[in-house]
PyMOL Python script that loads the backbone (N, CA, C, O; Angstrom):
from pymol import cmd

cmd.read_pdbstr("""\
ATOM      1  N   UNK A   1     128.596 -30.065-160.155  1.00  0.00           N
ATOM      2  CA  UNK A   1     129.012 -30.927-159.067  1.00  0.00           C
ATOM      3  C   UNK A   1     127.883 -31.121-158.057  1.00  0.00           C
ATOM      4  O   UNK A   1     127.512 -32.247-157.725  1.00  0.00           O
ATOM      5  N   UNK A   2     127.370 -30.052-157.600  1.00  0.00           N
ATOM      6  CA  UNK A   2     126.172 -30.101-156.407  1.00  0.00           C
ATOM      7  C   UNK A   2     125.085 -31.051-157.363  1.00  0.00           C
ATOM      8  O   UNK A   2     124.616 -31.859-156.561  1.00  0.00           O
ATOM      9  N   UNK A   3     124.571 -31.269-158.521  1.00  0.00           N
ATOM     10  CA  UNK A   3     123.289 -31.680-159.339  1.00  0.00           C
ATOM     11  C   UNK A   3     124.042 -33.061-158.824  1.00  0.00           C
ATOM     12  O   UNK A   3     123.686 -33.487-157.725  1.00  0.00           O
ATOM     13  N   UNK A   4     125.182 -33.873-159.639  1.00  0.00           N
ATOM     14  CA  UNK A   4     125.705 -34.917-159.522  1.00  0.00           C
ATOM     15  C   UNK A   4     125.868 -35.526-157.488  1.00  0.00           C
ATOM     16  O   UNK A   4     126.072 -36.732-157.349  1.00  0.00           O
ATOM     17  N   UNK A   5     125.788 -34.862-156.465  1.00  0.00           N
ATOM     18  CA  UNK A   5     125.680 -35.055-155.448  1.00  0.00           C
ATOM     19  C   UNK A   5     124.093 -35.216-154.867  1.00  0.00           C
ATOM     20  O   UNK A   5     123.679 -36.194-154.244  1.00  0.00           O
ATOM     21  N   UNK A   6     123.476 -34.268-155.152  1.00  0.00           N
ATOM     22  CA  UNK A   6     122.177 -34.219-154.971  1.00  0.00           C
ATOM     23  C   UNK A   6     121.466 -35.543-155.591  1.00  0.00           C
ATOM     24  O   UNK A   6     120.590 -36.163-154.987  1.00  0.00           O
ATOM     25  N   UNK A   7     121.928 -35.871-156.793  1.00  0.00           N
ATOM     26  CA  UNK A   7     121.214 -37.732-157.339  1.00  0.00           C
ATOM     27  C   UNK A   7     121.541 -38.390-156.745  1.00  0.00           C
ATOM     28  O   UNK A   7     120.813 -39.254-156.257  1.00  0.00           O
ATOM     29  N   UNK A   8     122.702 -38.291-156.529  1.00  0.00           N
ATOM     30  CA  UNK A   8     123.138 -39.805-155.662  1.00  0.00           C
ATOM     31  C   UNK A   8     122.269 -39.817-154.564  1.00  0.00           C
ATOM     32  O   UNK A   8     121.319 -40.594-154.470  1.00  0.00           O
ATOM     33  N   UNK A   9     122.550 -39.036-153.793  1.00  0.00           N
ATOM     34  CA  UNK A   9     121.801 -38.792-152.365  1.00  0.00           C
ATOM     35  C   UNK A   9     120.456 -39.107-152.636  1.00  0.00           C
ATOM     36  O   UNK A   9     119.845 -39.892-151.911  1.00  0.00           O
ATOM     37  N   UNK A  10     119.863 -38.488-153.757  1.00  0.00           N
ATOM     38  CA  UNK A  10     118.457 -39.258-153.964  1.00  0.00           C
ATOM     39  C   UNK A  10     118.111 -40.375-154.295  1.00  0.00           C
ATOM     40  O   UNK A  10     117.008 -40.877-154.080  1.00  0.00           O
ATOM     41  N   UNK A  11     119.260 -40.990-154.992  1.00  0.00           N
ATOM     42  CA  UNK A  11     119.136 -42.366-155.416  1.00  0.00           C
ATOM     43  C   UNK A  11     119.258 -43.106-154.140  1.00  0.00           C
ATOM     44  O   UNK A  11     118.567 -44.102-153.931  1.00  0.00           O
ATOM     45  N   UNK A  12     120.124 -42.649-153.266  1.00  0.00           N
ATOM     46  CA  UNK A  12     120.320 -44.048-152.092  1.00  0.00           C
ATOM     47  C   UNK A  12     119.264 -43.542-151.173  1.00  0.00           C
ATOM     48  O   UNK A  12     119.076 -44.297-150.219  1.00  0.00           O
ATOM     49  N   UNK A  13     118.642 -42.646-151.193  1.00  0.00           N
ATOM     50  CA  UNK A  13     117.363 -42.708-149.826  1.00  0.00           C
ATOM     51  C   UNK A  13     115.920 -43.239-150.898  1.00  0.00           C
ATOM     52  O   UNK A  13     114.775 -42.872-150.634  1.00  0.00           O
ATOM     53  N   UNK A  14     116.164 -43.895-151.772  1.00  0.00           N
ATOM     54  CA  UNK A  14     114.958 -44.805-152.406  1.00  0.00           C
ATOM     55  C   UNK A  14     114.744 -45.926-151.808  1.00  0.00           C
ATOM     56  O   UNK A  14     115.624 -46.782-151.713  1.00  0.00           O
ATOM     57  N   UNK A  15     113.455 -46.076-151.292  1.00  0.00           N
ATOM     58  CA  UNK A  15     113.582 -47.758-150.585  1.00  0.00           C
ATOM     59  C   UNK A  15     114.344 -48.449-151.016  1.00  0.00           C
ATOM     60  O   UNK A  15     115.153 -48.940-150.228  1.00  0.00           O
ATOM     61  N   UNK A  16     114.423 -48.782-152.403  1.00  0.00           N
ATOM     62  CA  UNK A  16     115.023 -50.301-152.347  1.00  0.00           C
ATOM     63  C   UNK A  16     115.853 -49.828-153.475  1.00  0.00           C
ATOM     64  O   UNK A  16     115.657 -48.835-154.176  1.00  0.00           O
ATOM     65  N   UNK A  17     116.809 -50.694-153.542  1.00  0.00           N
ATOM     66  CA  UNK A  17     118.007 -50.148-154.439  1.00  0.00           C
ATOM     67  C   UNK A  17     118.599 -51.664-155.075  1.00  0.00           C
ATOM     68  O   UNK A  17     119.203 -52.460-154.356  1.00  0.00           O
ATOM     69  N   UNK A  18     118.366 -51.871-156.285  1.00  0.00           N
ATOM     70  CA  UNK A  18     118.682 -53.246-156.777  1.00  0.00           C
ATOM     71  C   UNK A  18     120.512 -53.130-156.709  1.00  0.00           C
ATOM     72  O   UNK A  18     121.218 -52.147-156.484  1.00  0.00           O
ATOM     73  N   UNK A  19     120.902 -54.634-157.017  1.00  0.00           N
ATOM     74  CA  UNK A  19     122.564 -54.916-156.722  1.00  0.00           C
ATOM     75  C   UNK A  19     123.015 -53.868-157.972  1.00  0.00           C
ATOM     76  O   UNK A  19     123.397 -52.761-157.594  1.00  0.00           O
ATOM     77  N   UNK A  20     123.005 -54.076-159.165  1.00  0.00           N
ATOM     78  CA  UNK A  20     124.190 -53.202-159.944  1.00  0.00           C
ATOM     79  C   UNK A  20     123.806 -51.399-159.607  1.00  0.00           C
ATOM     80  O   UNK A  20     124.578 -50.529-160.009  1.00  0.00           O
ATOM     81  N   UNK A  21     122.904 -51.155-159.060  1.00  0.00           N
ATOM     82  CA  UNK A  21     122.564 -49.939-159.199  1.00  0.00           C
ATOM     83  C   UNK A  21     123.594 -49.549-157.699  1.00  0.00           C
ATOM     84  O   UNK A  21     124.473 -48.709-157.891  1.00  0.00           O
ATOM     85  N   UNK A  22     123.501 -50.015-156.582  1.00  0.00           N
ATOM     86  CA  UNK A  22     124.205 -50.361-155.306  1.00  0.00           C
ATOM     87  C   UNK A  22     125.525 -50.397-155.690  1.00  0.00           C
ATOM     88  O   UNK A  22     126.334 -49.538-155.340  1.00  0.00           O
ATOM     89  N   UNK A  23     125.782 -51.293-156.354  1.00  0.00           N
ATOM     90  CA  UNK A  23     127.537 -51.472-156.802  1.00  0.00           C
ATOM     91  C   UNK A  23     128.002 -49.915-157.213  1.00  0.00           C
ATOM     92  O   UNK A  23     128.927 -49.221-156.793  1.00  0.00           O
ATOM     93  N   UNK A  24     126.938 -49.660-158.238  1.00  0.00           N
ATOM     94  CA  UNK A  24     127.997 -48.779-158.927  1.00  0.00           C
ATOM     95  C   UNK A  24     127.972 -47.149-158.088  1.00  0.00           C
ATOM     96  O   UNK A  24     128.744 -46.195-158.173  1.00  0.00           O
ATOM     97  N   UNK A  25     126.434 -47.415-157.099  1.00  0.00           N
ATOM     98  CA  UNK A  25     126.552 -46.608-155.860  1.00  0.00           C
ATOM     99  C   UNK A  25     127.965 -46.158-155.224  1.00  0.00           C
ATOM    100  O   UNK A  25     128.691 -45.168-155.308  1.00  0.00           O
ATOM    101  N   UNK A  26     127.988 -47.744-154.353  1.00  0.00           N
ATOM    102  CA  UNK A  26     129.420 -47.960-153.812  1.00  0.00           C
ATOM    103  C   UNK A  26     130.713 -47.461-154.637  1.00  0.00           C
ATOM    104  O   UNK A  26     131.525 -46.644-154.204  1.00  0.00           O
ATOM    105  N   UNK A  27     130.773 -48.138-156.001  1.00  0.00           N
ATOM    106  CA  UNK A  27     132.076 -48.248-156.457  1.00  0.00           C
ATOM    107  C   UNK A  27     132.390 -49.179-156.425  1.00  0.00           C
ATOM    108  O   UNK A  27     133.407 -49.244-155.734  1.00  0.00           O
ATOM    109  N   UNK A  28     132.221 -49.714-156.648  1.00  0.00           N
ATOM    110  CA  UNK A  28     132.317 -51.029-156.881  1.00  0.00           C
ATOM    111  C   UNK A  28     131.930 -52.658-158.126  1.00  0.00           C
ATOM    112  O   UNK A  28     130.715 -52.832-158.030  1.00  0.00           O
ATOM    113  N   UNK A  29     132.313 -53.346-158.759  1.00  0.00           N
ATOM    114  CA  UNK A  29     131.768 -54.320-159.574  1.00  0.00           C
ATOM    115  C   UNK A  29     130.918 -54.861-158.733  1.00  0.00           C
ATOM    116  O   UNK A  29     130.947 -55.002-157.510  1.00  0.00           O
ATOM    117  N   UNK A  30     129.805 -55.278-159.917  1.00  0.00           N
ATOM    118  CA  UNK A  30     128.970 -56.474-159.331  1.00  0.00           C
ATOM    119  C   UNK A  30     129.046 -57.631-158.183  1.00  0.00           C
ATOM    120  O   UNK A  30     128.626 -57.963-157.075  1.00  0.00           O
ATOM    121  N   UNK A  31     129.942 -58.019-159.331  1.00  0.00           N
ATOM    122  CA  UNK A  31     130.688 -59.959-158.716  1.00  0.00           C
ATOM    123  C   UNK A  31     131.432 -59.331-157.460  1.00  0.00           C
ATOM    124  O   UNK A  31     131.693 -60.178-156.606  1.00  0.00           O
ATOM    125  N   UNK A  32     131.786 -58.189-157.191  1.00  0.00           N
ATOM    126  CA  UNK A  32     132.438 -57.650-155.833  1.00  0.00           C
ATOM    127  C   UNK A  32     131.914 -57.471-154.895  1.00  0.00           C
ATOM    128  O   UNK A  32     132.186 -57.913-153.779  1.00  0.00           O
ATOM    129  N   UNK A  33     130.944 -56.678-155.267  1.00  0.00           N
ATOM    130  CA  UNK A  33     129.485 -56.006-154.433  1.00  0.00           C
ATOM    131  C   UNK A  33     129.107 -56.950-153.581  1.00  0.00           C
ATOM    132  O   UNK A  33     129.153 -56.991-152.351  1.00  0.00           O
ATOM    133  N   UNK A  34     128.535 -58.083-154.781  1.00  0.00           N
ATOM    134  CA  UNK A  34     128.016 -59.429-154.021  1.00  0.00           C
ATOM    135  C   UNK A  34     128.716 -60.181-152.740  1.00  0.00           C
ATOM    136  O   UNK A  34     128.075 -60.621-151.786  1.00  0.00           O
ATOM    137  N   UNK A  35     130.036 -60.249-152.872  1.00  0.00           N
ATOM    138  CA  UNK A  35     130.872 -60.549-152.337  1.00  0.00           C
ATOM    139  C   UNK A  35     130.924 -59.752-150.839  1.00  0.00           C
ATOM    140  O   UNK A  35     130.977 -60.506-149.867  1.00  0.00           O
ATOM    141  N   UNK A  36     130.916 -58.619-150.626  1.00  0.00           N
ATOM    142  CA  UNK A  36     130.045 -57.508-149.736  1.00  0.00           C
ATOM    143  C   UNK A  36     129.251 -57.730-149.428  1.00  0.00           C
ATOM    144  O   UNK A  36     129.112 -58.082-148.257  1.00  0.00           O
ATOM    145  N   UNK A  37     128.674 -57.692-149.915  1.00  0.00           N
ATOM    146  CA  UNK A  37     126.949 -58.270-149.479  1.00  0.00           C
ATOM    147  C   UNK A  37     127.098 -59.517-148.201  1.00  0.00           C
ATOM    148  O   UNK A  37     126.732 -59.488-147.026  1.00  0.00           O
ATOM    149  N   UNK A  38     127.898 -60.740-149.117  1.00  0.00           N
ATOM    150  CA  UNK A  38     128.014 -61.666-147.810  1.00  0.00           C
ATOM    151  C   UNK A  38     128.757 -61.669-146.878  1.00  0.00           C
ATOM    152  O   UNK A  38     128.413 -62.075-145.768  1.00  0.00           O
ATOM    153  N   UNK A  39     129.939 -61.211-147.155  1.00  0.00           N
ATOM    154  CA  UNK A  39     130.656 -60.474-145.782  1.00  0.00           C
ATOM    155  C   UNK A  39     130.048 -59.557-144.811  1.00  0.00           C
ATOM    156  O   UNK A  39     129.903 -59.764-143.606  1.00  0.00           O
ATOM    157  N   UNK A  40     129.702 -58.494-145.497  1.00  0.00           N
ATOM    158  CA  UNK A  40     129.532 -57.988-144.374  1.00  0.00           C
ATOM    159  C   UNK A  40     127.918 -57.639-144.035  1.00  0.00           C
ATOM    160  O   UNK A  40     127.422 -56.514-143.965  1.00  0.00           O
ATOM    161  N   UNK A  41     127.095 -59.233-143.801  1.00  0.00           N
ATOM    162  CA  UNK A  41     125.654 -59.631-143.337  1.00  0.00           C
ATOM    163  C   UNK A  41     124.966 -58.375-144.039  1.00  0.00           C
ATOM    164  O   UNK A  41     124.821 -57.617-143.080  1.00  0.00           O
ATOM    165  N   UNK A  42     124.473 -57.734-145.125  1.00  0.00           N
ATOM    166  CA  UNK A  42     124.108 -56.755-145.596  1.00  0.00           C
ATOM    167  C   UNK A  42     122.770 -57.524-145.944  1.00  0.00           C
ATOM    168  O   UNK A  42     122.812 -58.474-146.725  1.00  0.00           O
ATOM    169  N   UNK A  43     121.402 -57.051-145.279  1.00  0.00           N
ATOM    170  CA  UNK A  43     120.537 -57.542-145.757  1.00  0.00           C
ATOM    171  C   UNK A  43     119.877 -57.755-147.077  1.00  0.00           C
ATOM    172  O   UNK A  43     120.201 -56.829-147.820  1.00  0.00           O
ATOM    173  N   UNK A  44     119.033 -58.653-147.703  1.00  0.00           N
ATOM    174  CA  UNK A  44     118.539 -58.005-149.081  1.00  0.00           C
ATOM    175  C   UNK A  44     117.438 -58.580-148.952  1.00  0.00           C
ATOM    176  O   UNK A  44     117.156 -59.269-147.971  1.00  0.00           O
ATOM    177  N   UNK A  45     116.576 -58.345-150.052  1.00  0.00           N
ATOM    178  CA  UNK A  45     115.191 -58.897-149.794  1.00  0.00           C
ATOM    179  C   UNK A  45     114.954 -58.896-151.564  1.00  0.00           C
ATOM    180  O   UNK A  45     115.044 -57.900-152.283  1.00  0.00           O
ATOM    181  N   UNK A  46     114.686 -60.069-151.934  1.00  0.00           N
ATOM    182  CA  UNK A  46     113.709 -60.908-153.159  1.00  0.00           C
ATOM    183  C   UNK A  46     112.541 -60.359-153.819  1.00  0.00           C
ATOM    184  O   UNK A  46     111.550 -61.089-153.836  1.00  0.00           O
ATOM    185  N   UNK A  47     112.452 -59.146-154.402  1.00  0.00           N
ATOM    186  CA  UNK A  47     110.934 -60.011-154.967  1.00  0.00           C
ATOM    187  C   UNK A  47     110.824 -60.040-156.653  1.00  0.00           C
ATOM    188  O   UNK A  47     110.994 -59.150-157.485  1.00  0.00           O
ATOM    189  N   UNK A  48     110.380 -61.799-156.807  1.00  0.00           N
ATOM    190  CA  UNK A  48     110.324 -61.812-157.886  1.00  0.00           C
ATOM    191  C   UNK A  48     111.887 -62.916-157.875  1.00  0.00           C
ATOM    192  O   UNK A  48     112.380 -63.764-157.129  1.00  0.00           O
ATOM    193  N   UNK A  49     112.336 -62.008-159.688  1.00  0.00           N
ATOM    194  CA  UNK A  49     113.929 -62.871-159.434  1.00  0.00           C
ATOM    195  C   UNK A  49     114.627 -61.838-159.664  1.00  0.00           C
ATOM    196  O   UNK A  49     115.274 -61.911-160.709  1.00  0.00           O
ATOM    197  N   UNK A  50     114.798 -60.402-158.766  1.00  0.00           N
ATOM    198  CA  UNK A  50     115.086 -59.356-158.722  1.00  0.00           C
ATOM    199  C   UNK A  50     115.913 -59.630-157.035  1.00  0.00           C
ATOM    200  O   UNK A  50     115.315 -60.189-156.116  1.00  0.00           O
ATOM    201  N   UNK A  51     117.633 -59.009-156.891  1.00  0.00           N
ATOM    202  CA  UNK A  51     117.380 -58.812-154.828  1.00  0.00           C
ATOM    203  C   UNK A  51     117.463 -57.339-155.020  1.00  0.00           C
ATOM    204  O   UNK A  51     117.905 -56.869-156.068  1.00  0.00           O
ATOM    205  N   UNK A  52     117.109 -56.706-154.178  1.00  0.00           N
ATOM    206  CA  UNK A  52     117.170 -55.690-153.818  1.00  0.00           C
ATOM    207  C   UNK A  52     118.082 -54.979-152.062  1.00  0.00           C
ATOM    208  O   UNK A  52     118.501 -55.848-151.297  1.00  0.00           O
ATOM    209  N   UNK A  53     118.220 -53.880-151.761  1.00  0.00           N
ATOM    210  CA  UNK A  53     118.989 -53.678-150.437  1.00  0.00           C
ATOM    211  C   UNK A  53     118.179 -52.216-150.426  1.00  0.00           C
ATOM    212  O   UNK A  53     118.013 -51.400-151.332  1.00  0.00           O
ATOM    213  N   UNK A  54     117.700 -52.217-148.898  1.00  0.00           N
ATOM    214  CA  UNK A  54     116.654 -51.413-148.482  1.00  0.00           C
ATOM    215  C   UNK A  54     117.945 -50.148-148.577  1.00  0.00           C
ATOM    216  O   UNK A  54     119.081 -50.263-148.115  1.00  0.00           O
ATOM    217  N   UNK A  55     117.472 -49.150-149.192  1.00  0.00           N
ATOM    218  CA  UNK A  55     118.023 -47.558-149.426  1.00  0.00           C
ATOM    219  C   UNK A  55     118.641 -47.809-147.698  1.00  0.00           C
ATOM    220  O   UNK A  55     119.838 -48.095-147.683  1.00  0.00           O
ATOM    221  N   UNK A  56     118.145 -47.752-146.665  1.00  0.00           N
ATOM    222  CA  UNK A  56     118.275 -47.418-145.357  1.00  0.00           C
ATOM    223  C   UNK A  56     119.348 -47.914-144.890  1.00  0.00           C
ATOM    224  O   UNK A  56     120.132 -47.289-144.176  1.00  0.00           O
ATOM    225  N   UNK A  57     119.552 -49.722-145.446  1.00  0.00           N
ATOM    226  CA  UNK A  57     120.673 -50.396-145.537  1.00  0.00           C
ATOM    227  C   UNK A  57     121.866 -50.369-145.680  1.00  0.00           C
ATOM    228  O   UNK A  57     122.795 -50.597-144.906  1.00  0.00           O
ATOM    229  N   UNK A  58     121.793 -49.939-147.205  1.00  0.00           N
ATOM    230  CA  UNK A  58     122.645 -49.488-147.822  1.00  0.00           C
ATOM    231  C   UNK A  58     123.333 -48.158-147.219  1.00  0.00           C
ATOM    232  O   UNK A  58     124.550 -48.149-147.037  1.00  0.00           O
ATOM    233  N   UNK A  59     122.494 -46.976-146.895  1.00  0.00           N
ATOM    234  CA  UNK A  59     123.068 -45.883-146.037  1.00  0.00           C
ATOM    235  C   UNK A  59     124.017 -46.207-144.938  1.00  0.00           C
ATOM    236  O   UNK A  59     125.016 -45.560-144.622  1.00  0.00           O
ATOM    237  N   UNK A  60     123.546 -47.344-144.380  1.00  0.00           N
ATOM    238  CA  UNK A  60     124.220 -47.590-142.641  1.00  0.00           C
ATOM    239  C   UNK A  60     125.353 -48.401-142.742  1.00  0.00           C
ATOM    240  O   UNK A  60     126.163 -48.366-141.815  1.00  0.00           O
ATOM    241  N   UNK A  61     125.620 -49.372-144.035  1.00  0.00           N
ATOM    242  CA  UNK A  61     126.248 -50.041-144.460  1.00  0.00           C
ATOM    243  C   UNK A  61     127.801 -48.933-144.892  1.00  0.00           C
ATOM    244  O   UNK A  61     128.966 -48.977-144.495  1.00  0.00           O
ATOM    245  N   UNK A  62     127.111 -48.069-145.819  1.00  0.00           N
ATOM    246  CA  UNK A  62     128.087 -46.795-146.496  1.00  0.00           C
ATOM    247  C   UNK A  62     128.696 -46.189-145.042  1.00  0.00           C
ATOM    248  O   UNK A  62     129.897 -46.126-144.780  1.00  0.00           O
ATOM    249  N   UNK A  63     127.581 -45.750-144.140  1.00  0.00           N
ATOM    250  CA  UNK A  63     128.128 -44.984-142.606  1.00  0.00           C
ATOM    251  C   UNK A  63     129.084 -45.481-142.663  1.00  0.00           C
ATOM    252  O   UNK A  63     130.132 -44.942-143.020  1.00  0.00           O
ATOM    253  N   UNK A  64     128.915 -46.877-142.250  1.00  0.00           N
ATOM    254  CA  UNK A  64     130.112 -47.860-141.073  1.00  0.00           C
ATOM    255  C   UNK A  64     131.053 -47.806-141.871  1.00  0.00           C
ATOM    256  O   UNK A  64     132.044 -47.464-141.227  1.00  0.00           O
ATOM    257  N   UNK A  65     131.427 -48.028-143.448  1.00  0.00           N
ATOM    258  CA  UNK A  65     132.578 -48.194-144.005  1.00  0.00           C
ATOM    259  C   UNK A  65     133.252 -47.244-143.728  1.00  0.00           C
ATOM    260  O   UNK A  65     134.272 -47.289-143.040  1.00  0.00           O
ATOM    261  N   UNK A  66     132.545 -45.813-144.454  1.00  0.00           N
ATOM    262  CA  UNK A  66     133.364 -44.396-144.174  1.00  0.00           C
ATOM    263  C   UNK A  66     134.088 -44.359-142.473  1.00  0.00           C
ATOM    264  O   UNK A  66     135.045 -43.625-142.225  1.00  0.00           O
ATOM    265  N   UNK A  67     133.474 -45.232-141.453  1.00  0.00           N
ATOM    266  CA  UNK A  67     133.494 -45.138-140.483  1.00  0.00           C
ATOM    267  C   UNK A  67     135.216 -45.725-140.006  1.00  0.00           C
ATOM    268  O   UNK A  67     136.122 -45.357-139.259  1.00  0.00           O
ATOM    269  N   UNK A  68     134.906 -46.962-141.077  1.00  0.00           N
ATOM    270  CA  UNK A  68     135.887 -47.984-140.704  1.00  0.00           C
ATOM    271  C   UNK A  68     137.345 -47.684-141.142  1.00  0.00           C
ATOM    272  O   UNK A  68     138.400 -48.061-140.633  1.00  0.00           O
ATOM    273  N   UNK A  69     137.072 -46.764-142.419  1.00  0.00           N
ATOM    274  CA  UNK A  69     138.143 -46.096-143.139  1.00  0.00           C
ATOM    275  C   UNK A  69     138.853 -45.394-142.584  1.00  0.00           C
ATOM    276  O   UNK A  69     138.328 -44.499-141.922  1.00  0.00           O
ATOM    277  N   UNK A  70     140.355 -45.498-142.616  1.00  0.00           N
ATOM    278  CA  UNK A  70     141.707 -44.676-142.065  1.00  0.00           C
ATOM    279  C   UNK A  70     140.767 -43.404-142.663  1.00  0.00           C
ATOM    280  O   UNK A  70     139.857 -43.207-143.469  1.00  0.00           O
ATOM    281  N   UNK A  71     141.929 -42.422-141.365  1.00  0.00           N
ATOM    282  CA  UNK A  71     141.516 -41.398-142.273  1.00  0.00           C
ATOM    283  C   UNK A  71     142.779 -40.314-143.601  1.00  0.00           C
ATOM    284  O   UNK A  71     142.496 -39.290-144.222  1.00  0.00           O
ATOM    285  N   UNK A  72     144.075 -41.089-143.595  1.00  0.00           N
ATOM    286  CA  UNK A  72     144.582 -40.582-144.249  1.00  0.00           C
ATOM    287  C   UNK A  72     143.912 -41.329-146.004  1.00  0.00           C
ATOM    288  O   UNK A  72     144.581 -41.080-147.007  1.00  0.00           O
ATOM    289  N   UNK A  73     143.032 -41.909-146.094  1.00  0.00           N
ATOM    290  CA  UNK A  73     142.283 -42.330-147.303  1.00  0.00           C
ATOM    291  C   UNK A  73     141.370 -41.362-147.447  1.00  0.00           C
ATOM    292  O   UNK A  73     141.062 -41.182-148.625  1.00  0.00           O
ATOM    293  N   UNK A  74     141.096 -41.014-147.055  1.00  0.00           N
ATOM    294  CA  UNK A  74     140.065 -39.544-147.794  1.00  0.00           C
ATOM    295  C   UNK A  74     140.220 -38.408-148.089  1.00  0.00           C
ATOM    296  O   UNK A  74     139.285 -37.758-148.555  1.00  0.00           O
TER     297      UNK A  74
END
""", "prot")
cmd.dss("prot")
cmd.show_as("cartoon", "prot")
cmd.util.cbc("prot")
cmd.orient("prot")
């Protein structure tokens, strides 16, 4: 359990974190994710024909949800 916590955590403090890798971060589908993404102004940045979401992003993004979340959901 701690190995499987410890990746994640390493995976999301990587600069940049492409969309399906993010989704399945979150929990989430793709076509959903995306959908996230434009709701809730989540930056991304291009390069190439790749988007990506800055690790840092994505962290503050994850904060606020956990944030936003009742707490009889956890």
């Amino acid at each position: 359990m701690q190995t499987e916590t410890a990746t994640a955590t390493q995976t999301r403090t990587k600069m940049f974190l492409d969309i399906p890798t993010a989704a399945e971060l979150a929990g989430f589908s793709i076509r959903h994710f995306r959908r996230i993404i434009e709701e809730d102004n989540i930056p991304i940045v291009q390069i190439g024909r790749k988007f990506f979401i800055l690790g840092r992003d994505f962290n503050n993004w994850e904060t606020s949800k956990r944030a936003k979340r009742p707490m009889h959901a956890m």
